[in-house]
C-alpha positions as CSV (number, residue, x, y, z in Angstrom):
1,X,-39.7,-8.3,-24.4
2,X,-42.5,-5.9,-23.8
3,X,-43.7,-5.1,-20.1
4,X,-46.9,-6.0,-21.0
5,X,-45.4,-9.7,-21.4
6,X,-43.4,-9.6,-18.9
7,X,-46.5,-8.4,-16.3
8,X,-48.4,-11.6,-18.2
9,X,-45.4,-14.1,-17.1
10,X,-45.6,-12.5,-14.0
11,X,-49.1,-13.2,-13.2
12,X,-49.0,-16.6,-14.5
13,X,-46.3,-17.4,-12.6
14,X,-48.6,-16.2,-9.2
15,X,-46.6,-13.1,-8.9
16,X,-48.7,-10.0,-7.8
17,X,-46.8,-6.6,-9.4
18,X,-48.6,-4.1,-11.1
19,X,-47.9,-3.0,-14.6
20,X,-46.5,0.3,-13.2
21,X,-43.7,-1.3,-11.3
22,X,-42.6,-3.5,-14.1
23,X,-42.7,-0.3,-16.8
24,X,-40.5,1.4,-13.6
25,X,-38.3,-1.2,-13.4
26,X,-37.7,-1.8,-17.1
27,X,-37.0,2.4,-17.3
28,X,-34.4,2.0,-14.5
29,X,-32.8,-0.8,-15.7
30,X,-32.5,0.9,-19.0
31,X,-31.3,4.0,-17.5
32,X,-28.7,1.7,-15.9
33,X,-27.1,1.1,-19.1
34,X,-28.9,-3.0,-18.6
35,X,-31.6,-3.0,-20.9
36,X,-32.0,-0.6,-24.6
37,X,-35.7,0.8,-25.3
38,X,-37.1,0.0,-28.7
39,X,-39.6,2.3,-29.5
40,X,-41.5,0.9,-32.9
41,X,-44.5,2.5,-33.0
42,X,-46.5,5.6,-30.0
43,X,-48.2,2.5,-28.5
44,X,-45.8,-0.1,-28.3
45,X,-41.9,-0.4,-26.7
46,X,-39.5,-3.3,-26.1
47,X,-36.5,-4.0,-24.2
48,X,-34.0,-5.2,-25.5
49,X,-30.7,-7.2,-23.7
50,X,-28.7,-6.4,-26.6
51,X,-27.5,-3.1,-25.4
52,X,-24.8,-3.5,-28.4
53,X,-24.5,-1.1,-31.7
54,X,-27.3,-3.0,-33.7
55,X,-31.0,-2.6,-35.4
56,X,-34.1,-4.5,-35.9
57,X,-36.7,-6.1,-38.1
58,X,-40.0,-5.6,-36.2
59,X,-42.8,-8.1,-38.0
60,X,-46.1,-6.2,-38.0
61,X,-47.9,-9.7,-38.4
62,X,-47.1,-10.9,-34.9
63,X,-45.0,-8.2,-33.4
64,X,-41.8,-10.0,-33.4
65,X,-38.5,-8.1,-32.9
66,X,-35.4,-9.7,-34.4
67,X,-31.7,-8.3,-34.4
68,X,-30.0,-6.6,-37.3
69,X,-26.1,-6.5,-37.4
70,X,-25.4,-2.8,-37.2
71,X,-22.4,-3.5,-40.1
72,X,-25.5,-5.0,-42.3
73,X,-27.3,-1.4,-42.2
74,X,-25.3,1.5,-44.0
75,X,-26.3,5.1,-43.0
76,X,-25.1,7.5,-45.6
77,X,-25.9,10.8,-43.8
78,X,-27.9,12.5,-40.5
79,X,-28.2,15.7,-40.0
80,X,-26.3,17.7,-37.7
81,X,-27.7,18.0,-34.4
82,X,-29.7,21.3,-32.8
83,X,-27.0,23.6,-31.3
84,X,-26.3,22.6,-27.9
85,X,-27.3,19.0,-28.8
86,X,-24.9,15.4,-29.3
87,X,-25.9,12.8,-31.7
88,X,-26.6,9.4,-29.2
89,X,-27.8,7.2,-31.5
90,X,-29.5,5.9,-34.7
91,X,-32.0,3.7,-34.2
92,X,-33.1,1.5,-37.7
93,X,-36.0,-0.2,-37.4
94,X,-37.2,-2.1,-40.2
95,X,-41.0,-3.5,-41.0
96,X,-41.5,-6.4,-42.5
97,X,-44.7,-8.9,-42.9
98,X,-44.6,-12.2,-43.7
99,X,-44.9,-13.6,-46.9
């Protein structure tokens, strides 16, 4: 889900909140370990209920996110982090368009 379609649901479902709350929300819930922030492009993130090891197709036609098993995507090497710095995590994110 984005918050922009969550706000939507909201508003249709005669709930007044502003887009700012929902973003803040959605950040604190993430922060909480809840949700998992999918950022596929400056302009656009998800959130994401699978907080599990996994990636994602993103389809640029519609802007549809859909799961990848993280055993179905091999990473052969990342750099080593900046001094002072920990690897968190490797985020895949895969475009596709439909055919």
């Amino acid at each position: 889900m984005t918050a922009e379609t969550l706000h939507d649901e909201a508003c249709r479902a005669g709930i007044g909140v502003s887009l700012a709350t929902v973003y803040n929300t959605l950040h604190q819930f993430t922060h909480a370990g809840i949700l998992r922030q999918v950022v596929v492009d400056s302009a656009r993130s998800y959130f994401d209920t699978n907080t599990g090891s996994h990636h994602h197709f993103f389809c640029e036609d519609d802007g549809a996110l859909l799961d990848i098993p993280a055993e179905a995507v091999e990473i052969a090497r990342v750099p080593a982090p900046p001094k002072g710095m920990a690897l968190d995590r490797v985020d895949v994110v895969v475009r596709v368009k439909r055919s």
